[in-house]
C-alpha positions as a Markdown table, in Angstrom:
| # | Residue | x | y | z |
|---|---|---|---|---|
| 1 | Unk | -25.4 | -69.8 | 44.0 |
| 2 | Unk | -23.4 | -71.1 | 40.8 |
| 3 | Unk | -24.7 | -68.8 | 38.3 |
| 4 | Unk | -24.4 | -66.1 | 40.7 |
| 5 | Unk | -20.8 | -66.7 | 41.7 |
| 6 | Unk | -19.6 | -67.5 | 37.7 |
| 7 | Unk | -21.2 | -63.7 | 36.9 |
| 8 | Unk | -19.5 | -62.2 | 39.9 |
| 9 | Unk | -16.2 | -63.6 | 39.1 |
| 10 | Unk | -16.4 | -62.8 | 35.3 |
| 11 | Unk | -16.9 | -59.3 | 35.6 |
| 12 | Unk | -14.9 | -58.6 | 38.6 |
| 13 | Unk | -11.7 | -60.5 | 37.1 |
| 14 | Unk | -12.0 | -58.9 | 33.1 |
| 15 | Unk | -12.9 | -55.5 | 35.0 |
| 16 | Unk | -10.0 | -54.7 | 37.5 |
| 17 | Unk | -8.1 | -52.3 | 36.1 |
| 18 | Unk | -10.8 | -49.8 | 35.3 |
| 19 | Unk | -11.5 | -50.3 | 39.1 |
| 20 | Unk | -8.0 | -49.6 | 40.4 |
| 21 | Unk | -8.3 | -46.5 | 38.0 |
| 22 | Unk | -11.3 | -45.5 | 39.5 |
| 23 | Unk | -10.2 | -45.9 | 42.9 |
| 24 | Unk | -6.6 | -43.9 | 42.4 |
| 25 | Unk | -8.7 | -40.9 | 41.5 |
| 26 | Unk | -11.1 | -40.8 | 44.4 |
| 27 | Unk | -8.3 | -41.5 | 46.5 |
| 28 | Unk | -7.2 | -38.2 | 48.5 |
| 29 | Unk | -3.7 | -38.5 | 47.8 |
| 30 | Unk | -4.3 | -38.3 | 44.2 |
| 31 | Unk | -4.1 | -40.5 | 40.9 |
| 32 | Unk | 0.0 | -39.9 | 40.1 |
| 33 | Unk | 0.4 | -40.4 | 44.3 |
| 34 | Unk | -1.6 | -43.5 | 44.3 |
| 35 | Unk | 0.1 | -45.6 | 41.9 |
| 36 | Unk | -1.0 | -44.1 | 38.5 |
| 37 | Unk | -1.2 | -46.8 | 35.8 |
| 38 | Unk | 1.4 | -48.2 | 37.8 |
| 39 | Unk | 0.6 | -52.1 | 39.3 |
| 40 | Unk | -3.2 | -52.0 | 38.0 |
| 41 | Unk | -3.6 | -55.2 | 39.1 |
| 42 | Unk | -2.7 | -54.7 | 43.1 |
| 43 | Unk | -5.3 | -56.2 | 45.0 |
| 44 | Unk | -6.8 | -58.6 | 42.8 |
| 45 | Unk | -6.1 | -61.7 | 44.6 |
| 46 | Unk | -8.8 | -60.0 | 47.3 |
| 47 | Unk | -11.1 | -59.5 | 44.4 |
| 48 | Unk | -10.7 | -63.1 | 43.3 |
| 49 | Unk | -10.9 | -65.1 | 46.7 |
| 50 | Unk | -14.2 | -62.7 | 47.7 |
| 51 | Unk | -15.9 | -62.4 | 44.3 |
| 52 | Unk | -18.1 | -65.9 | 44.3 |
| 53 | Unk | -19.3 | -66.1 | 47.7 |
| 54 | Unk | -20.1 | -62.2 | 47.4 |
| 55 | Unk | -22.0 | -62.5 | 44.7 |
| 56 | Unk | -23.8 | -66.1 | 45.5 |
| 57 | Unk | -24.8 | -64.2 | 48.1 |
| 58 | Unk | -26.4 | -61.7 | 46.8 |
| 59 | Unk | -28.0 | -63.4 | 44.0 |
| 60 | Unk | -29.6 | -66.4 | 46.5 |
| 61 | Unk | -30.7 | -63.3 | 48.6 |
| 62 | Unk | -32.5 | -61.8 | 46.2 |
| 63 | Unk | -34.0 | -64.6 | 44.3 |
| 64 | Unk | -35.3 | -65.9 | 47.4 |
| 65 | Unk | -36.8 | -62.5 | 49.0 |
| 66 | Unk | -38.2 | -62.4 | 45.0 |
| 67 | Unk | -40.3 | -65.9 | 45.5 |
| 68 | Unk | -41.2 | -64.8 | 49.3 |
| 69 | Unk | -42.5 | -61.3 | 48.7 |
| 70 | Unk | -46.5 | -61.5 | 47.7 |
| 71 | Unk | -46.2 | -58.1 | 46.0 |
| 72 | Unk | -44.3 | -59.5 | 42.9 |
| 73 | Unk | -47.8 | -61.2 | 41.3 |
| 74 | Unk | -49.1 | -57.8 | 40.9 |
| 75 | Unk | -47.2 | -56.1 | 38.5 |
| 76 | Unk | -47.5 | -52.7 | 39.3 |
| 77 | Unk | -45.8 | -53.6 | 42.6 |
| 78 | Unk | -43.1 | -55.7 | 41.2 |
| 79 | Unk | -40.6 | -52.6 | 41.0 |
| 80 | Unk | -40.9 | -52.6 | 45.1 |
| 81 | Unk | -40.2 | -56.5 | 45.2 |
| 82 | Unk | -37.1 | -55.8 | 42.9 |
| 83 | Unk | -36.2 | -52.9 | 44.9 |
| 84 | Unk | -37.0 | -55.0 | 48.4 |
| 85 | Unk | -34.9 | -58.0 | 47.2 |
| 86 | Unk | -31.9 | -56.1 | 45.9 |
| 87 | Unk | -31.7 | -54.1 | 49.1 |
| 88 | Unk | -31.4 | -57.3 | 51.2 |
| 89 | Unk | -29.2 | -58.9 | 49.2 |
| 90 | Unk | -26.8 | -55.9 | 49.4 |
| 91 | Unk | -26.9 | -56.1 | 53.0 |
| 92 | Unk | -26.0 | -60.2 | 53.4 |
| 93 | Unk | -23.2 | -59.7 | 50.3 |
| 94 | Unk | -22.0 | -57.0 | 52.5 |
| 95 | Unk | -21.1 | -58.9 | 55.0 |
| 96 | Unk | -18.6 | -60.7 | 52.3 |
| 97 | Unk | -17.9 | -57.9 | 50.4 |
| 98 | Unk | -16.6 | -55.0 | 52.8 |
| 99 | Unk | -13.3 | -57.1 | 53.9 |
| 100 | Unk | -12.6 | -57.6 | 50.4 |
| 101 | Unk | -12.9 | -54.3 | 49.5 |
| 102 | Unk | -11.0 | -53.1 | 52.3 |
| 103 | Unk | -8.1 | -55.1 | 51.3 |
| 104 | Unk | -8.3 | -54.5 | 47.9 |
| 105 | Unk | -8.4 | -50.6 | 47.9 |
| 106 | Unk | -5.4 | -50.7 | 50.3 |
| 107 | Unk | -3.5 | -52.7 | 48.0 |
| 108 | Unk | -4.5 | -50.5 | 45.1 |
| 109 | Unk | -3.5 | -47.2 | 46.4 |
| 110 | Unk | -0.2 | -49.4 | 47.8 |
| 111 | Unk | 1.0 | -51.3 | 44.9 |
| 112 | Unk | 4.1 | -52.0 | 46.3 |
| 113 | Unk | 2.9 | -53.5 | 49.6 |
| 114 | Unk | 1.4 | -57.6 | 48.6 |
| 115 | Unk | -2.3 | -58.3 | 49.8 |
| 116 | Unk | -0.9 | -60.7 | 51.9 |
| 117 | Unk | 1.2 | -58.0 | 53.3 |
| 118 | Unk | -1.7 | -55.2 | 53.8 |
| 119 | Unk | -4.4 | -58.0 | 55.0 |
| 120 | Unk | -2.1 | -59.4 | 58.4 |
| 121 | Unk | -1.5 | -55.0 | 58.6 |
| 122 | Unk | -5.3 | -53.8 | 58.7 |
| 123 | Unk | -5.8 | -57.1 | 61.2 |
| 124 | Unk | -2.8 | -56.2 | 63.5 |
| 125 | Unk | -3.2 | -52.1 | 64.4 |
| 126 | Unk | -7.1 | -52.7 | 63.6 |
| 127 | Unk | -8.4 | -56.3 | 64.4 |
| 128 | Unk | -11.6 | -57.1 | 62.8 |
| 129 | Unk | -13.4 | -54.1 | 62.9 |
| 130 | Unk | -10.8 | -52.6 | 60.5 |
| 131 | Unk | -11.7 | -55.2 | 58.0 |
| 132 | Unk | -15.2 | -53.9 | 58.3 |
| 133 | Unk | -14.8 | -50.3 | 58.5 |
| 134 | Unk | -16.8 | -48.6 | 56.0 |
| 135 | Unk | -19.5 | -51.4 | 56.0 |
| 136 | Unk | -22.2 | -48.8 | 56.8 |
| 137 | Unk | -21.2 | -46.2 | 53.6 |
| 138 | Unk | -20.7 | -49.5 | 51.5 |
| 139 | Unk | -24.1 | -50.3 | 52.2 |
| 140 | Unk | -25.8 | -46.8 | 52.0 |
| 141 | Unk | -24.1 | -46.9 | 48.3 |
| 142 | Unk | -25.2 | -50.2 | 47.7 |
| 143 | Unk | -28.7 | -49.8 | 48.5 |
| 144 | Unk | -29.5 | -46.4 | 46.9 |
| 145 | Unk | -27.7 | -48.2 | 43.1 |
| 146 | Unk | -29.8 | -51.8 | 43.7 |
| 147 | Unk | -33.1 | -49.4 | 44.1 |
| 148 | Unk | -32.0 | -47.6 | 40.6 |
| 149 | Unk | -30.2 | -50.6 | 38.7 |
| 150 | Unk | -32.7 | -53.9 | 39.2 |
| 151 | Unk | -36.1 | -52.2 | 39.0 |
| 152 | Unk | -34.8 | -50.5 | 36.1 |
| 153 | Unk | -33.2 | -53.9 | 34.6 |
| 154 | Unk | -36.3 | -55.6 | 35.2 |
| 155 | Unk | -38.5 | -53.2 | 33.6 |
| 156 | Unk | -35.9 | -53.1 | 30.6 |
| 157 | Unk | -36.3 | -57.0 | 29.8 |
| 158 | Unk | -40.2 | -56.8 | 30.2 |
| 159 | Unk | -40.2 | -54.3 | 27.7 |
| 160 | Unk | -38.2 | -55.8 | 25.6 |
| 161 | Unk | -39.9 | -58.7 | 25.9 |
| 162 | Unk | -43.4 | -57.3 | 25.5 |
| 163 | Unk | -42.3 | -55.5 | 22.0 |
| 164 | Unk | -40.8 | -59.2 | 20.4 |
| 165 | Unk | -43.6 | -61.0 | 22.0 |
| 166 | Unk | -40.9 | -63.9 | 23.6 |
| 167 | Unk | -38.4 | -63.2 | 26.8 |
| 168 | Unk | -35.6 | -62.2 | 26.2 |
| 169 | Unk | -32.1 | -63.5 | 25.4 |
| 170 | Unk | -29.3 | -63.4 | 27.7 |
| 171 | Unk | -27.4 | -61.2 | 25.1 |
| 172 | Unk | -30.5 | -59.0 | 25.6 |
| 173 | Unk | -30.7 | -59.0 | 29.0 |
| 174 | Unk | -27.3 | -58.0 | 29.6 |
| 175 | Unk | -27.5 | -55.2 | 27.3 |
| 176 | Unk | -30.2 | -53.7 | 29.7 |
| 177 | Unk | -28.2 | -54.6 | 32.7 |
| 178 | Unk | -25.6 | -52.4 | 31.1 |
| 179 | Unk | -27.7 | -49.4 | 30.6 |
| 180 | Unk | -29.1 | -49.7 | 34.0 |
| 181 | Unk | -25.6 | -50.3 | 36.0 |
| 182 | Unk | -24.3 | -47.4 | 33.7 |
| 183 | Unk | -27.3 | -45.0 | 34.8 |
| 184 | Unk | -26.9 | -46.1 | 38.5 |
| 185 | Unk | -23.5 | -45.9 | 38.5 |
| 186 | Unk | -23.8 | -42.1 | 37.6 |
| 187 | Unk | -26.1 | -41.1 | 39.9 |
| 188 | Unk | -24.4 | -43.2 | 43.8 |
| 189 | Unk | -21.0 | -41.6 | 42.2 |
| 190 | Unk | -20.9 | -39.1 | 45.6 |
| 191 | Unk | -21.3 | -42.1 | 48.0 |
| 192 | Unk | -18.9 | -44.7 | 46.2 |
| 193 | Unk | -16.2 | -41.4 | 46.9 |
| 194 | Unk | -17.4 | -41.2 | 50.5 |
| 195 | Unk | -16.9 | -44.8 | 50.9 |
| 196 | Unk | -13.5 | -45.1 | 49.4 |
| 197 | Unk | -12.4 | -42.2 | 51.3 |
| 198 | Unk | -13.8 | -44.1 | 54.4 |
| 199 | Unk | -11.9 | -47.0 | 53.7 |
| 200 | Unk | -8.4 | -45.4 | 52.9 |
| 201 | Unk | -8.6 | -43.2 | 56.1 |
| 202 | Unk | -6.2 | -43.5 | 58.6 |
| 203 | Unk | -7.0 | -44.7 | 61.4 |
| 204 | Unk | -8.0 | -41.8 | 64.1 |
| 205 | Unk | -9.0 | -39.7 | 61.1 |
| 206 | Unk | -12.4 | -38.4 | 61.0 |
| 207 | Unk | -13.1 | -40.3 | 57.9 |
| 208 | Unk | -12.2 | -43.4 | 59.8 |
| 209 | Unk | -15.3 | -42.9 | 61.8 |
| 210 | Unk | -17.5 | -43.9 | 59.4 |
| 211 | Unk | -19.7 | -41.4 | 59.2 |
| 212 | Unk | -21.0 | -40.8 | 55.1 |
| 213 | Unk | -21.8 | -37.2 | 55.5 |
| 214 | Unk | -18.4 | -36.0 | 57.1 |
| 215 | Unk | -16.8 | -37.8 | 54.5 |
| 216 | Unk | -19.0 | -36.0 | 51.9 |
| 217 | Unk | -18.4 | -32.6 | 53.2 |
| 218 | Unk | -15.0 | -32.8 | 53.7 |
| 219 | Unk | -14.8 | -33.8 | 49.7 |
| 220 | Unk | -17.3 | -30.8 | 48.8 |
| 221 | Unk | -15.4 | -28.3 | 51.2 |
| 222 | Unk | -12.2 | -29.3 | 49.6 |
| 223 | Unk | -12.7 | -30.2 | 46.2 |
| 224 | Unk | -16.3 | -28.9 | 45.2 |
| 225 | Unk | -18.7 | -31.2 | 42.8 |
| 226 | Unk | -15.9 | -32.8 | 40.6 |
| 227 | Unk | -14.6 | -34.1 | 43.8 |
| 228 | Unk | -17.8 | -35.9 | 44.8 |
| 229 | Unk | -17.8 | -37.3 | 41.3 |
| 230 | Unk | -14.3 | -38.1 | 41.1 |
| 231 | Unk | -13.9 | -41.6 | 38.4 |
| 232 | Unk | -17.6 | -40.8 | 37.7 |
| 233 | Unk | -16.5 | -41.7 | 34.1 |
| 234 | Unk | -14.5 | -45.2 | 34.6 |
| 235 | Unk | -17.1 | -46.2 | 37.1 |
| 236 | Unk | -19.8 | -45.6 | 34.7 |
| 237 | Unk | -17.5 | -48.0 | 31.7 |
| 238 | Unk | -16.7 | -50.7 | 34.6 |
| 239 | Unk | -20.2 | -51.0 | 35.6 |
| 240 | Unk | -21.7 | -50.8 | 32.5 |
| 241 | Unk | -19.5 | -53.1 | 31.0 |
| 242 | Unk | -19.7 | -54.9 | 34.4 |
| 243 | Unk | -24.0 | -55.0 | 33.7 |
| 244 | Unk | -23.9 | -56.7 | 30.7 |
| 245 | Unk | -21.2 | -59.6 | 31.7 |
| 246 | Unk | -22.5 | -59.9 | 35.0 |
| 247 | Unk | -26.3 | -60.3 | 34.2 |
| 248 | Unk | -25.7 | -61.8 | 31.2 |
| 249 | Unk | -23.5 | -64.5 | 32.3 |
| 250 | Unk | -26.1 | -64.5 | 35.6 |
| 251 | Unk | -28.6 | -65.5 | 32.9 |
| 252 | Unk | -26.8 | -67.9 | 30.9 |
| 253 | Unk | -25.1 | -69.4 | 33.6 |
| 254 | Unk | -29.0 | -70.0 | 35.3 |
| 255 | Unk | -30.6 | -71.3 | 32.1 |
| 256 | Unk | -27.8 | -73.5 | 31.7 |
| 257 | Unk | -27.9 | -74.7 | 34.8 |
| 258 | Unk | -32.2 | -75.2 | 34.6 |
């Protein structure tokens, strides 16, 4: 829970502003209409109460489903008991994460409007549900990246530590975690769009509905493929950059702790 929570609020803190970026450009409104460069840090106080418990979640999630699962002693199944693990710890975090990011990519296409301000909004003309809308699309991208990013990241470190004959570093380990949240990052690009779009949708909209392929179609209908990988390149430096402090630091901050 500790070292999970210290990793999560590292790189979501250091990282903001390449996530506002990212978010302005998949906005529909468009980057210069969102905010620009303008207020980069609108939202963060979201990011910063939601970022520990998130990713405590996550991280107890998947450490535990790890030790349950029987297929992780054979190691030609261990990529399915990473993949297994990661997907249910996406689902609990969720549960943590979706109001957060609701909040937060309100505020960051609104910089003038306070979290305070956009939080008591969503609650009054949505309730609840408005907090969570987009859970669904958050955890369809979610899943898909954990299933490319952790089997990949363990693999990288066993590697690694098969060719210098000891485990590896932290400083190691995060450098794999960066090439596999950089990779994964890449290729859930489409669905992080549909889920942004999904969350900045007025309500009534069809894009309020939820539904992950409306939202996608729409994009391709109106915008084509650089649409559906709108802030494919910040996204990519975030979470790469976001790999290596937030495994590394997971690492560190769990060897410390042991």
């Amino acid at each position: 829970l500790q070292a999970g929570g210290v990793a999560g609020v590292c790189v979501d803190l250091i990282l903001f502003p390449l996530d506002t970026v990212k978010t302005r450009l998949q906005s529909p409104q468009g980057f210069r209409k969102a905010g620009g460069f303008r207020g980069i840090y609108a939202g963060v106080p979201s990011t910063a109460i939601g970022s520990f418990p998130n990713a405590a979640a996550f991280f107890i999630t998947y450490e535990n489903v790890k030790s349950l699962l029987p297929l992780g002693s054979s190691s030609y199944l261990s990529p399915a008991t990473h993949m297994v693990a990661a997907s249910l710890g996406e689902v609990v975090a969720c549960l943590i994460r979706v109001p957060s990011e609701v909040v937060k990519q309100r505020a960051q296409v609104s910089p003038s409007s306070s979290t305070l301000r956009i939080l008591s909004h969503t609650l009054y003309h949505e309730g609840i549900q408005g907090l969570y809308r987009g859970y669904k699309s958050t955890v369809l991208r979610e899943i898909p990246f954990s299933l490319v990013q952790f089997p990949l990241w363990e693999s990288l470190k066993d590697l690694w530590s098969w060719k210098q004959g000891h485990v590896v570093d932290s400083w190691q380990s995060a450098v794999c975690g960066a090439f596999a949240g950089g990779f994964a990052a890449a290729v859930t690009t489409p669905l992080d769009v549909a889920k942004t779009r999904i969350m900045l949708a007025k309500a009534g909209s069809s894009n309020a509905s939820g539904n992950v392929l409306t939202a996608l179609g729409s994009i391709w209908r109106t915008q084509g493929l650089s649409g559906l990988f709108a802030g494919v390149v910040p996204r990519m430096a975030a979470i790469s950059l976001g790999g290596f402090i937030f495994l590394g630091t997971y690492e560190k901050t769990h060897q410390l702790l042991l």
